[in-house]
C-alpha positions as CSV (number, residue, x, y, z in Angstrom):
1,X,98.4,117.3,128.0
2,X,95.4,119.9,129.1
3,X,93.2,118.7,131.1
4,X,89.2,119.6,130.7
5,X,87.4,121.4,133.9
6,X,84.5,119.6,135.7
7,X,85.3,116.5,134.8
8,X,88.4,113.7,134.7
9,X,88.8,113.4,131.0
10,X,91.9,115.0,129.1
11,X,92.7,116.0,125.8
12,X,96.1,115.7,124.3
13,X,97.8,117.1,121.1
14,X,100.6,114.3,122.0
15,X,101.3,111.5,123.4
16,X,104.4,109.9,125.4
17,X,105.3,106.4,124.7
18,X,106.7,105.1,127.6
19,X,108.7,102.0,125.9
20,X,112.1,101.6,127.7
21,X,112.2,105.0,128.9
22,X,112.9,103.9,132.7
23,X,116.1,102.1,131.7
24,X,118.2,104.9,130.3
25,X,121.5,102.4,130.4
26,X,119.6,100.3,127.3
27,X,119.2,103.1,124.7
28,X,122.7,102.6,123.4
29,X,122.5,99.0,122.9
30,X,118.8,99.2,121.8
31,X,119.2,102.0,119.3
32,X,122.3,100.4,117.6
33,X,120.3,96.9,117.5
34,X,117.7,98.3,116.1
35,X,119.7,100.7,113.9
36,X,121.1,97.3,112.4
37,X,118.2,95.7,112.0
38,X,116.5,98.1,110.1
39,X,119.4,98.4,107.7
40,X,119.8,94.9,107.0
41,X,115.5,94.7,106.2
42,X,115.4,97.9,104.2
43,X,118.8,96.5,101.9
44,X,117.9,92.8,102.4
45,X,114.1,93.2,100.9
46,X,115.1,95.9,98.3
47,X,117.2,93.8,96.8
48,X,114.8,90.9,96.7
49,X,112.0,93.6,95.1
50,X,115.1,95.0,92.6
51,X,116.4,91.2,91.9
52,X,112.6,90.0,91.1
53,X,111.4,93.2,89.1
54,X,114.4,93.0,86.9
55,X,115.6,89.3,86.6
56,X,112.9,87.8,83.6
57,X,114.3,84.4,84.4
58,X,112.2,84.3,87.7
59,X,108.7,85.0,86.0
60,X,108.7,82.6,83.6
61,X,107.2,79.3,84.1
62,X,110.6,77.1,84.2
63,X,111.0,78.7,87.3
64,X,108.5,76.8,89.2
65,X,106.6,77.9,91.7
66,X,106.8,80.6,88.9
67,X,104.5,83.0,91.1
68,X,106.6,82.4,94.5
69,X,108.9,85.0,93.5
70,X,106.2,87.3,92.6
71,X,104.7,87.3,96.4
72,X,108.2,87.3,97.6
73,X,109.1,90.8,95.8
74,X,105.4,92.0,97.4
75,X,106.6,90.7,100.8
76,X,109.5,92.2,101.0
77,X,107.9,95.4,100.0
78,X,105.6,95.6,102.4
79,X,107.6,94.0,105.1
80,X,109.9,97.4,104.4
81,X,106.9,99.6,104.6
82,X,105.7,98.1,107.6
83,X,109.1,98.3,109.1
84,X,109.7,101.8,108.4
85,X,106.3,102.7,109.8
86,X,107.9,101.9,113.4
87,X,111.3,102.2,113.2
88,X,112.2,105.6,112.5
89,X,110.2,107.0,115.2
90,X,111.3,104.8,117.6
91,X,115.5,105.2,116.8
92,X,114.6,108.8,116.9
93,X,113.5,108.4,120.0
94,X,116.6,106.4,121.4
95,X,118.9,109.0,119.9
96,X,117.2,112.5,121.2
97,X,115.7,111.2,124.2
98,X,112.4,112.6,123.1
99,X,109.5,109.8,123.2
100,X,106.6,112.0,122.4
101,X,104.7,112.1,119.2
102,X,101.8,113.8,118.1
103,X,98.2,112.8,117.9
104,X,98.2,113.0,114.2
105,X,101.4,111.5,114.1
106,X,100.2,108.5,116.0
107,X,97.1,108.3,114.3
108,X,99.0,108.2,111.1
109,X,101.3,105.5,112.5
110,X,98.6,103.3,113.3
111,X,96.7,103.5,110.1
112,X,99.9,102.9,107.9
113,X,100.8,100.0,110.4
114,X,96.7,98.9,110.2
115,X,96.9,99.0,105.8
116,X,100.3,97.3,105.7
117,X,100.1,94.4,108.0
118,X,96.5,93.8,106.2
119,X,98.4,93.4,103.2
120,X,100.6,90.9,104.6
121,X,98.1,88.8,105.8
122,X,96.7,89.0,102.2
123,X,100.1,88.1,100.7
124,X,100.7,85.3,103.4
125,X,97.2,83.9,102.4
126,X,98.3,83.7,98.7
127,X,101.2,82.2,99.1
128,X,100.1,79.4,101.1
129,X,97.7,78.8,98.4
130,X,100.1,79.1,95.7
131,X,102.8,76.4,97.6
132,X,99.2,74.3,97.8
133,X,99.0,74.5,94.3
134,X,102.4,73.1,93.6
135,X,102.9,70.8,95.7
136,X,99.1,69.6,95.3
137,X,98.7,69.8,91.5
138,X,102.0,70.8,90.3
139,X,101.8,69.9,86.5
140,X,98.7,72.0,86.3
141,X,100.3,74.5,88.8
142,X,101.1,76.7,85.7
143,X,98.1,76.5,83.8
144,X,96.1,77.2,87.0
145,X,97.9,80.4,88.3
146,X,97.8,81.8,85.0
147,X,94.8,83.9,83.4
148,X,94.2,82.6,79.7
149,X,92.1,85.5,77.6
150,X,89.3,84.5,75.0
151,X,89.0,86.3,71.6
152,X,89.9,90.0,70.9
153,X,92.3,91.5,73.6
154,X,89.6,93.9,74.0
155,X,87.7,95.6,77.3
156,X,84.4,97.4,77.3
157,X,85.1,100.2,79.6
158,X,86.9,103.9,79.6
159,X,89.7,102.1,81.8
160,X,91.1,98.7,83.3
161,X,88.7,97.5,85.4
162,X,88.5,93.9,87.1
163,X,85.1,93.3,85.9
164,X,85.2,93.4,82.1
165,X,89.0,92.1,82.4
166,X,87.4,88.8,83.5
167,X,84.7,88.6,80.8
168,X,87.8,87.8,79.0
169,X,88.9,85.1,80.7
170,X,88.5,81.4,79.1
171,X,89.0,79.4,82.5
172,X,86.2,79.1,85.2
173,X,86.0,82.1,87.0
174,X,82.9,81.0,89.3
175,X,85.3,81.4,92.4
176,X,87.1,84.6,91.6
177,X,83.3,86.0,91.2
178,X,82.5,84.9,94.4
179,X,85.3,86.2,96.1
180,X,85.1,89.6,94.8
181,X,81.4,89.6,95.9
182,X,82.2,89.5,99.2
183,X,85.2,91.4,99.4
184,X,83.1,94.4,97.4
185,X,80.2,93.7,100.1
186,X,82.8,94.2,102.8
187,X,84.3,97.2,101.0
188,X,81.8,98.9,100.2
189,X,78.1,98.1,101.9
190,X,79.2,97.8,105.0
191,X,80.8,101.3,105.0
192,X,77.8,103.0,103.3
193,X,75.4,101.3,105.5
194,X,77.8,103.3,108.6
195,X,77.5,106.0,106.6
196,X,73.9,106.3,105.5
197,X,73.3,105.5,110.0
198,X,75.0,109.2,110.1
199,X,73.3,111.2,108.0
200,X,70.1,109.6,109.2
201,X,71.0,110.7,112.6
202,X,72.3,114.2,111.5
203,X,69.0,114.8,109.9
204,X,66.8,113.7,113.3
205,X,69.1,116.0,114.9
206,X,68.5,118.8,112.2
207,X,64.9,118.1,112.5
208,X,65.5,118.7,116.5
209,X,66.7,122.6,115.7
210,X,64.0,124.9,116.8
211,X,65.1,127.9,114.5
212,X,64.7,127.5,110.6
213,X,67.5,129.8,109.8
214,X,69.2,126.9,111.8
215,X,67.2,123.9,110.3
216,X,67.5,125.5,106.1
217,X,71.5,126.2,106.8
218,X,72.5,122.7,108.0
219,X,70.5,121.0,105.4
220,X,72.1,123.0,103.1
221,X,75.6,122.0,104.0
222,X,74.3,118.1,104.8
223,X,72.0,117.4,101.6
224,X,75.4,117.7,98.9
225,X,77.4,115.7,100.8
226,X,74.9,113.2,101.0
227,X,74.0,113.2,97.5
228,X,77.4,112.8,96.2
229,X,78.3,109.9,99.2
230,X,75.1,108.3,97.9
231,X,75.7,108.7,94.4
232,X,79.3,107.2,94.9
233,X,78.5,104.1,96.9
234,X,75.5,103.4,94.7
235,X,77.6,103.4,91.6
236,X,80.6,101.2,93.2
237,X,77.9,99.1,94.2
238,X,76.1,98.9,90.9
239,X,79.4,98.5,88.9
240,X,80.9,95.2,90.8
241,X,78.0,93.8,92.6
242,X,74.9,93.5,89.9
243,X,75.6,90.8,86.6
244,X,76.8,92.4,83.6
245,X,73.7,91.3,81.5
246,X,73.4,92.9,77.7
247,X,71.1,95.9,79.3
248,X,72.8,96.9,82.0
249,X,76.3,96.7,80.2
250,X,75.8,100.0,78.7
251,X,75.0,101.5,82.1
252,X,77.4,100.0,84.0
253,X,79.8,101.7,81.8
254,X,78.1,104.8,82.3
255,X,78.5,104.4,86.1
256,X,82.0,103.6,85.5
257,X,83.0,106.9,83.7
258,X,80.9,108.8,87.3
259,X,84.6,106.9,88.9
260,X,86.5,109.8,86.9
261,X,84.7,112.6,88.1
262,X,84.2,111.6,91.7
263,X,87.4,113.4,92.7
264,X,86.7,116.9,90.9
265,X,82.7,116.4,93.0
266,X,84.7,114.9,96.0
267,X,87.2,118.8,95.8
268,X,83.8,121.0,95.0
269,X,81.3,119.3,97.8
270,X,84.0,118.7,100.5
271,X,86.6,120.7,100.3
272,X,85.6,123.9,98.9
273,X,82.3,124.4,100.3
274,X,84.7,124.9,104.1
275,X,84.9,128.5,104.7
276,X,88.1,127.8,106.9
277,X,89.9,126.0,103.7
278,X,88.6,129.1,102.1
279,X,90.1,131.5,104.0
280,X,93.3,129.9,104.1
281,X,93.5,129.7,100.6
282,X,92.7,133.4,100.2
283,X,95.6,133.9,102.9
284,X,98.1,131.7,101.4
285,X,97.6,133.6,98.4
286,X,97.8,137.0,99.7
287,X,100.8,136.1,101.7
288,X,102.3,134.8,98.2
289,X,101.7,137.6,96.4
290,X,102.7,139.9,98.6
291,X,106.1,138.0,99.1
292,X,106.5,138.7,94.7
């Protein structure tokens, strides 16, 4: 850890955990524990996910609650993510006696932990409403937890997308509509609205540049990269937030074929516009070359 000069703040390229590190006499005991546990979740849940993907008997309705098994195998998938996203480190740790880990490495840890125990609360969600749903109504339990399609088998888009998927659909899907409303509102509004904050402040500050060599070269670099972050939410926005009436049906699958080419614009705007990424492609090459 280096600290800065002048003032009291650090900056650190790792980190120590500190964990049980003062009792040295418990890393035995711990690591084997642990070492035990993580064996019997990562067998234990892969062979519920194995079992459910390849026994047929559990996904058909005579198996009621027919979908139970289905959020089990999910569980037990993520419950084996989220348990490897910790574990490793940490018997690592017990066994070398080295407790540090990088600041990407922690970061990267926390964001895997963040994404999988979201998904678990998700799943635990579902399944509380599917056990509702039979125990509550269980002779329409079936008919209710499964999607029944109108007409011709038949989407109107490049690819599967939720949207046109439940045009097809011949039960009510008022609530399902609702639902992903708000979860595209939270997905994607909220984080272009953060967004769109930062490039307003990037341009004041621009703005604030006295020379115009300086003022001409950040625009340069910030008016692509705003295009193409506008250009992205705007479509995702006007895909799965506005009704698919008879006119905008044709643009909206317009919009939709912009999803394909957003990663070739995300590679050309982002990535190879950095001189540094440059550089080191240029040197990677050289150095491979020159190897041959």
């Amino acid at each position: 850890m280096e600290k800065e000069k002048g003032n009291n703040c650090t900056s650190s390229s790792e980190f120590l955990l500190l964990g049980m590190g003062n009792i040295p006499s418990l890393h035995t005991p711990l690591f084997l524990l642990l070492l035990l546990i993580y064996l019997v979740t990562v067998v234990g849940n892969s062979l519920v996910v194995v079992l459910v993907v390849a026994d047929r008997h559990l996904h058909s309705p005579m198996c009621a609650p027919m979908y139970a098994h289905f959020f089990l195998g999910n569980l037990s998938f993520v419950e084996t993510c989220c348990s490897s996203t910790i574990l490793p480190q940490l018997l690592a740790s017990f066994l070398t006696g080295d407790r540090t880990i990088s600041a990407q490495g922690c970061v990267t840890q926390i964001y895997f932990l963040i994404r999988f125990a979201a998904s678990e609360c998700f799943l635990l969600a579902s399944m509380s409403y599917d056990r509702y749903l039979a125990i509550r109504q269980p002779l329409l339990y079936a008919s209710l937890m499964t999607w029944k399609f109108c007409g011709p088998a038949a989407t109107d888009n490049f690819f599967s997308d939720f949207t046109p998927l439940l045009e097809l659909a011949c039960t009510d899907t008022s609530v399902v509509k609702i639902v992903t409303f708000i979860l595209t509102l939270l997905d994607s509004v909220f984080p272009f609205l953060i967004t769109l904050a930062s490039y307003v402040s990037i341009i004041i500050a621009i703005l604030r540049i006295p020379s115009s060599m300086g003022t001409q070269k950040a625009f340069s670099t910030c008016s692509s990269r705003f295009t193409v972050v506008t250009v992205f939410y705007g479509t995702l926005i006007i895909v799965h937030m506005l009704p698919r009436t008879c006119r905008l049906r044709q643009l909206n699958k317009v919009f939709s074929f912009y999803t394909i080419l957003t990663t070739l614009v995300n590679l050309l705007t982002y990535n190879l516009q950095s001189k540094e990424l440059r550089k080191a492609l240029r040197k990677a090459l050289r150095k491979d070359l020159g190897g041959t």
